[in-house]
C-alpha positions as MATLAB code, in Angstrom:
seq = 'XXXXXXXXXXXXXXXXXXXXXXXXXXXXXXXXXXXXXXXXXXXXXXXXXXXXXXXXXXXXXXXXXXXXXXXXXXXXXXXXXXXXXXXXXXXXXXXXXXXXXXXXXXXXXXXXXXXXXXXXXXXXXXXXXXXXXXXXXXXXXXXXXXXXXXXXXXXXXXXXXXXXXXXXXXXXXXXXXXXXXXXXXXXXXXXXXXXXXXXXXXXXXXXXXXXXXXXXXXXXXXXXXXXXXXXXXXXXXXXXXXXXXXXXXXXXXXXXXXXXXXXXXXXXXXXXXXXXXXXXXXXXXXXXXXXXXXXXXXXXXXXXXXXXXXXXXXXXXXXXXXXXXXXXXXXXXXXXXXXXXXXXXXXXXXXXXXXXXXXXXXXXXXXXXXXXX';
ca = [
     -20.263  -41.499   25.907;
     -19.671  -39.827   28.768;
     -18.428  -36.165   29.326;
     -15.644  -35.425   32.273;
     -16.535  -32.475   33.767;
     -13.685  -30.433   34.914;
     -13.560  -27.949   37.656;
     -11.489  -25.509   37.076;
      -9.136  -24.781   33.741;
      -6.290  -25.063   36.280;
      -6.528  -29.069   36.114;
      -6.296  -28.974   32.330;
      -2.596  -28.908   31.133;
      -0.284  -26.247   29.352;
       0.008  -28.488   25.994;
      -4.068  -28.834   25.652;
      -3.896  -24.810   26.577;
      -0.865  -24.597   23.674;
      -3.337  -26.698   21.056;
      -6.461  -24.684   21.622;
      -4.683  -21.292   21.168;
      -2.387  -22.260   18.085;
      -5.712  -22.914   16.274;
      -6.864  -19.463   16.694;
      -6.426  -16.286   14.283;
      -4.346  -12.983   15.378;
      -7.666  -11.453   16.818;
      -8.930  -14.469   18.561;
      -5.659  -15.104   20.306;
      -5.181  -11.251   21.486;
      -8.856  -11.581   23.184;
      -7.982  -15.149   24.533;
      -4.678  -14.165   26.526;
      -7.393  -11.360   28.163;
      -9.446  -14.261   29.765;
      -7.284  -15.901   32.090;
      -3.660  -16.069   33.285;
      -2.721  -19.456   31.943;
      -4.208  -18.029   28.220;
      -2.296  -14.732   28.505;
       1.199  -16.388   29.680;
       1.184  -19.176   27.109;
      -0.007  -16.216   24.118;
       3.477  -14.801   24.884;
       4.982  -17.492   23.222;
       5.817  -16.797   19.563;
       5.607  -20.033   17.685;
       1.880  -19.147   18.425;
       2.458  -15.874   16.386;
       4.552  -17.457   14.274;
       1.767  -19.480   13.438;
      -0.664  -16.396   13.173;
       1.298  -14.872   10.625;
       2.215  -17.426    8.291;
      -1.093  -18.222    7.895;
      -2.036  -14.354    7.151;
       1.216  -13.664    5.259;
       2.754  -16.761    3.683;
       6.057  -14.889    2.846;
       6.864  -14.689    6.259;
       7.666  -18.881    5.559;
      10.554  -18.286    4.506;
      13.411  -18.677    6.536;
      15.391  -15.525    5.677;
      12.106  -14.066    6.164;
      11.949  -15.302    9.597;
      15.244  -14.443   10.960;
      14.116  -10.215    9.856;
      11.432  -10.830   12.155;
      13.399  -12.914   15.117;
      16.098   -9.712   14.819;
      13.278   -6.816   14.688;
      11.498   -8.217   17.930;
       9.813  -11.268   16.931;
       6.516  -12.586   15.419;
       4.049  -11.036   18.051;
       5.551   -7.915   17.544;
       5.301   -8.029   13.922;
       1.958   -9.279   13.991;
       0.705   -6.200   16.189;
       2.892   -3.866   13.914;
       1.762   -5.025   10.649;
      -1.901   -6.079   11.132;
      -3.581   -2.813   11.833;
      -3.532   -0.570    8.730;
      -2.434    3.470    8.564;
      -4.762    5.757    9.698;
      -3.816    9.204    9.372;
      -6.854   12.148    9.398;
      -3.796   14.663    9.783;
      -4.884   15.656    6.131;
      -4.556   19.825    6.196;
      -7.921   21.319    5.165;
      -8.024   22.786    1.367;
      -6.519   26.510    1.186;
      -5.780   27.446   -2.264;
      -2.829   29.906   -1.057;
      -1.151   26.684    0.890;
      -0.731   24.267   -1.773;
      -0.071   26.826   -5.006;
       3.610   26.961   -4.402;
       5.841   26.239   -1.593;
       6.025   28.663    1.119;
       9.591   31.135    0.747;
       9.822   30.054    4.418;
      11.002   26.619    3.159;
      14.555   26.205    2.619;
      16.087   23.705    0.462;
      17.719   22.124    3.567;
      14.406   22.022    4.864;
      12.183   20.640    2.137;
      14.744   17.990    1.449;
      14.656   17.064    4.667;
      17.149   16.936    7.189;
      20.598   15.871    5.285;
      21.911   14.040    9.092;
      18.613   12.022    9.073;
      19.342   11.389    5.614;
      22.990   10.313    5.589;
      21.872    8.294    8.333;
      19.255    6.088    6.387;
      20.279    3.721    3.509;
      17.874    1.703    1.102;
      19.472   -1.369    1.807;
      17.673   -0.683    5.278;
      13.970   -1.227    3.645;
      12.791   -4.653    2.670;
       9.190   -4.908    1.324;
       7.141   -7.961    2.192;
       4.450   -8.206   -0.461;
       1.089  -11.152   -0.701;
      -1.661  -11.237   -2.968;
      -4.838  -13.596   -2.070;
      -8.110  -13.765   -3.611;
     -10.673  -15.614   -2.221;
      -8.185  -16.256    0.764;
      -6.282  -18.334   -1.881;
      -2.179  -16.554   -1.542;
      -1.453  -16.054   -5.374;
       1.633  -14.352   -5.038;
       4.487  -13.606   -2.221;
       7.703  -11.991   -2.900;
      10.133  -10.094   -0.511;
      12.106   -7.076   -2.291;
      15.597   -6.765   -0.034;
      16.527   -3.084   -0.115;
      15.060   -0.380   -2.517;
      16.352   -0.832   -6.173;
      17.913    0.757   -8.769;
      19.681    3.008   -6.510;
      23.270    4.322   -7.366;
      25.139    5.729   -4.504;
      23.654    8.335   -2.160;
      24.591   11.117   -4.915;
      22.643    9.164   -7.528;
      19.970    9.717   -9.692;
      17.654    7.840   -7.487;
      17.460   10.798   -4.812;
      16.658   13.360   -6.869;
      14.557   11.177   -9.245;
      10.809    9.697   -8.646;
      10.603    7.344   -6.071;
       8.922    4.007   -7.937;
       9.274    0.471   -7.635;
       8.317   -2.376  -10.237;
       8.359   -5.453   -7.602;
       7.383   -7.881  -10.568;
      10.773   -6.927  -12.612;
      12.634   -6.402   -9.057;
      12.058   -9.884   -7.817;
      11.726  -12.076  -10.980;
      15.809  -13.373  -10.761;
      15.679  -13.787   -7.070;
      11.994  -15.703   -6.436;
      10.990  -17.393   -9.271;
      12.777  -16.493  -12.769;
      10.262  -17.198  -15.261;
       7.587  -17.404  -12.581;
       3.765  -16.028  -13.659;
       1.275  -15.669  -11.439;
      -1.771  -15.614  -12.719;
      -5.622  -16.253  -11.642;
      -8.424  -19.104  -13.553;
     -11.813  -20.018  -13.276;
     -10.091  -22.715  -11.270;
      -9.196  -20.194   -8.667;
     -12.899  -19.043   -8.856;
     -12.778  -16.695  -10.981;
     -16.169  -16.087  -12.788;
     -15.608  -17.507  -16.547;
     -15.625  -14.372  -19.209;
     -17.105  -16.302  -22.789;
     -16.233  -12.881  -24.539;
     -15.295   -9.138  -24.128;
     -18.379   -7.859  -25.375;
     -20.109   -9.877  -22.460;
     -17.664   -8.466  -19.504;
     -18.399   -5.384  -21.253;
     -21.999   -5.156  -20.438;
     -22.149   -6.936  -17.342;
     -18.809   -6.732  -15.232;
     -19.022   -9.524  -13.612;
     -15.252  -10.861  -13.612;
     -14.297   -6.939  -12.835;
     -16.486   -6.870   -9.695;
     -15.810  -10.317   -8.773;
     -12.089   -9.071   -9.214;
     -12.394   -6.042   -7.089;
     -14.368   -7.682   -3.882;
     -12.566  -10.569   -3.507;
      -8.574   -9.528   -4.264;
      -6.526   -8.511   -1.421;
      -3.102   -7.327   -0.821;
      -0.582   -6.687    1.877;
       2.191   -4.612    1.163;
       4.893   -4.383    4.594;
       7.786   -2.224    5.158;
      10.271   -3.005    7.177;
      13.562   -1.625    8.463;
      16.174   -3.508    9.108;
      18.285   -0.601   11.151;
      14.916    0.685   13.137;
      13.664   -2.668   14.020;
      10.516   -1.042   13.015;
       7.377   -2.558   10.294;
       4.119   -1.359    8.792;
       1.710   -2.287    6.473;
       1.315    0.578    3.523;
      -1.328   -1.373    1.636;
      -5.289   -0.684    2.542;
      -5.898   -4.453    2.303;
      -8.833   -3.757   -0.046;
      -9.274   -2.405   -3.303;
      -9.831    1.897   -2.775;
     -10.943    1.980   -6.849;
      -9.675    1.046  -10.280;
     -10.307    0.971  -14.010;
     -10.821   -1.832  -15.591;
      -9.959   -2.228  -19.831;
      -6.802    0.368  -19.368;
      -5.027    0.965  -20.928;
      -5.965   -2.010  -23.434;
      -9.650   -3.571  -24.164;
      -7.949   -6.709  -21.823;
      -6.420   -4.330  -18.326;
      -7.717   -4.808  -15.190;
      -5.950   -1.835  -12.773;
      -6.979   -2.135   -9.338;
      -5.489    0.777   -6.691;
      -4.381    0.202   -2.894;
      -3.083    2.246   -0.598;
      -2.380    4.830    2.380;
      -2.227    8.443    3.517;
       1.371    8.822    4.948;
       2.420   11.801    7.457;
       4.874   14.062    5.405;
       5.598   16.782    8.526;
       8.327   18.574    8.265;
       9.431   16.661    4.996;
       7.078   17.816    2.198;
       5.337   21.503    2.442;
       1.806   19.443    1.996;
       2.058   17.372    4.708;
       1.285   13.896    4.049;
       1.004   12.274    0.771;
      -0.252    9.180   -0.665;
       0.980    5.876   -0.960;
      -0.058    4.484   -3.927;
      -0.082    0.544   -4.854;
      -0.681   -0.155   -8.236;
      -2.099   -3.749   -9.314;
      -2.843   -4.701  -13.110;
      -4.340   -7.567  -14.339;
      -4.534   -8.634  -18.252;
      -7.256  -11.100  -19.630;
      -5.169  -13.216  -21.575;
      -7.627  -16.181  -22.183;
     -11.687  -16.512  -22.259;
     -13.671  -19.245  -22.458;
     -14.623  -18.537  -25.910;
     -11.135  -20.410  -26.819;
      -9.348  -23.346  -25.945;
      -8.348  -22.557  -22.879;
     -10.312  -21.274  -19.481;
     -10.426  -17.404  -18.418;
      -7.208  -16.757  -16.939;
      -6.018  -13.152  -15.614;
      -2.028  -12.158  -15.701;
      -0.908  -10.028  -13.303;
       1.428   -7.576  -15.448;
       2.236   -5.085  -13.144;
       2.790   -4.268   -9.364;
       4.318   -0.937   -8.446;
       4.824    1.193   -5.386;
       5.099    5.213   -5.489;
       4.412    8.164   -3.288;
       2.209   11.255   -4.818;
       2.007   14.765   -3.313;
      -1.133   16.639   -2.852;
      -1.152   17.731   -6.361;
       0.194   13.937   -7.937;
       3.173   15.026   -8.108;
       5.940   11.922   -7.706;
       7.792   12.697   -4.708;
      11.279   11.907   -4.949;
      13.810    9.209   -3.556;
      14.825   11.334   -0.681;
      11.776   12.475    0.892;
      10.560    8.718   -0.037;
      12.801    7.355    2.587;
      12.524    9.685    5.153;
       8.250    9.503    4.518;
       8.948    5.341    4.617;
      10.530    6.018    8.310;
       7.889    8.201    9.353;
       5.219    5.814    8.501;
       6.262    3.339   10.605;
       5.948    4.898   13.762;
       2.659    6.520   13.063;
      -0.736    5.509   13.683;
      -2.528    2.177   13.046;
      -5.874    1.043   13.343;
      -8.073   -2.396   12.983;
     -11.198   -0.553   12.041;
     -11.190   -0.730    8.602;
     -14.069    2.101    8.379;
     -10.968    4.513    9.979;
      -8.905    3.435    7.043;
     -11.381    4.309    4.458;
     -12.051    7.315    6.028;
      -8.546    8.430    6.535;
      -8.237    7.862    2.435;
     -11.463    9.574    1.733;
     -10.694   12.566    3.429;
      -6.953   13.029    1.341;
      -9.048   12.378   -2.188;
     -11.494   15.235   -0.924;
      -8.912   17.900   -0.331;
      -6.848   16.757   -3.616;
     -10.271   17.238   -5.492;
     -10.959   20.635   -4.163;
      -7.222   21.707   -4.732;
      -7.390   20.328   -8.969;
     -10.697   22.375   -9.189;
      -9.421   25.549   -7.573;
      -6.161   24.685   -9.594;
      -8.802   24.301  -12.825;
     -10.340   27.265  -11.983;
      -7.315   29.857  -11.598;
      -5.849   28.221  -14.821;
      -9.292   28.865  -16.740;
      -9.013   32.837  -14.953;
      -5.267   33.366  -16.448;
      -6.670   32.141  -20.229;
      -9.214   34.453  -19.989;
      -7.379   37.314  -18.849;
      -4.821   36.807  -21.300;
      -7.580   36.702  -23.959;
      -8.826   39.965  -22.935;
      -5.285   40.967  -22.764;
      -4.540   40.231  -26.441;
      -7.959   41.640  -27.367;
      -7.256   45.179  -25.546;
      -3.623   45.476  -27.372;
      -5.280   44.632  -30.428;
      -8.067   47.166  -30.015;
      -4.975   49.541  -28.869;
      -2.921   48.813  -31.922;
      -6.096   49.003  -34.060;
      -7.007   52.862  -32.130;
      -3.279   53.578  -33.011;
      -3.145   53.148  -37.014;
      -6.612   54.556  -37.430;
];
């Protein structure tokens, strides 16, 4: 067989161009429309993004889905948007005196945020764009359209916990009925007992390296998108709260300037799992996914509430993003290390006040004692 040999890439045409570069993967096809001219001016098209992102996020199939991203910009701006993860090392170092109560300085104007900005956002702005894959297998994709549960701008929901329960959100409009669910078919690692995961872990590890999940914001009135999940696992339990729960934990640090006193706070993505067959039985080991839930947590856990939800959700998605997953890690690291220094110190002044009112009681009962005798 013989080989052509071509001289330049300028005698090879735009469609053989088109085919090489719509095989390629979000990464690849950024670095390929740096080589050469014909590369970069056919990468601007965005059925080649298009492309890119179905195959990393299979919600974005849909076609409602698609017409969010055609009015926000388009698929390569989505794509550059929602690939790289938060990074945010803005984390205030630990002073006791900072984080025991919020400053006087802080008026309720101020730590509710500004009420214009406020007025000016609605939940029906947000839609949430969420895919689960293990083993690069997509087990789940839903898209939540607005935040739920929410009851007028004078309703419960803005002074109230900020949480959502995507499963029980999105079970009329996806797939009423619909389980998802994970078997040794999938490849998970077959479990002949409890007593045997017990000792050895394996379908917990196997769990926790190979499940992944991207959790993206957008909003609709902005044109803006981010991705609040850390892609990876950052820890779990497993057997919680029941000898058969799997709870795996994703995530990001979110800026929280001017909004919350602590300045950023944690995004916190909630995954659980439930063994509800082994191999011991008839059937083959298959995990349910019971739960899968979105809230925001101040520096010392505490739920932060609808309002300063929103206005955090806006200011994540202009803030910075990273493809070094090491920055990511890092940027999490960093909040857990400061919120672990501020429950000891927290531990510590609580254990001081018992102690002093011990001695207290003991002096007035030494005092009382002095008094009769």
């Amino acid at each position: 067989m013989s080989v052509v040999q071509v001289e330049s890439t300028a005698s090879l045409s735009n469609d053989l161009f088109y085919d090489i570069l719509r095989r390629l993967d979000g990464a690849t096809l950024a670095s390929a429309a740096c080589t050469c001219a014909a590369f970069c001016s056919i990468s601007k098209e965005d059925r080649l993004w298009e492309n890119v992102c179905s195959s990393m996020w299979p919600s974005t199939n849909r076609e409602d889905v698609k017409s969010l991203i055609s009015s926000i910009g388009g698929f390569k701006k989505f794509y550059a948007d929602c690939f790289p993860l938060i990074v945010n090392k803005e984390v205030p170092e630990f002073q006791w005196n900072t984080y025991l109560e919020y400053p006087e300085e802080w008026t309720e104007a101020e730590y509710y945020g500004d009420a214009d900005e406020v007025e000016n956002m609605s939940p029906s702005d947000f839609v949430f764009i969420v895919d689960i894959r293990y083993k690069d297998k997509t087990i789940c994709s839903k898209v939540l359209w607005g935040v739920p549960n929410v009851n007028g701008f004078n309703g419960w929901f803005y002074n109230c916990p900020f949480h959502i329960d995507f499963l029980t959100c999105t079970a009329r409009d996806d797939d009423p009925g619909g389980e998802v669910t994970l078997s040794v078919s999938d490849g998970l690692p077959p479990v002949t007992s409890m007593e045997r995961e017990r000792k050895d872990g394996k379908l917990w590890q196997e769990l926790r390296d190979e499940i992944r999940l991207s959790w993206i914001v957008v909003n609709r009135k902005t044109k803006q998108a981010a991705n609040l999940s850390s892609w990876s696992p950052l820890g779990g339990q497993r057997h919680w709260p029941t000898d058969r729960d799997f709870l795996i934990r994703f995530g990001s640090v979110l800026p929280a300037k001017d909004i919350l006193p602590c300045q950023a706070v944690e995004c916190m993505l909630i995954m659980k799992f439930r063994l509800i067959h082994t191999d011991g039985g008839a059937a083959q080991t298959t995990l349910k996914l019971k739960e899968l839930s979105m809230q925001l947590g101040d520096m010392e856990g505490v739920h932060v509430n609808g309002r300063n939800s929103l206005l955090v959700l806006k200011e994540a998605l202009s803030c910075r993003r990273s493809k070094n997953y090491s920055e990511v890690l890092e940027s999490c690291h960093l909040y857990s290390k400061v919120q672990s220094e501020l429950k000891e110190e927290k531990m510590r002044n609580e254990s001081r006040l018992d102690n002093l009112c011990v001695l207290g009681g003991i002096s007035a009962f030494v005092t009382i004692c002095c008094y009769f005798l």
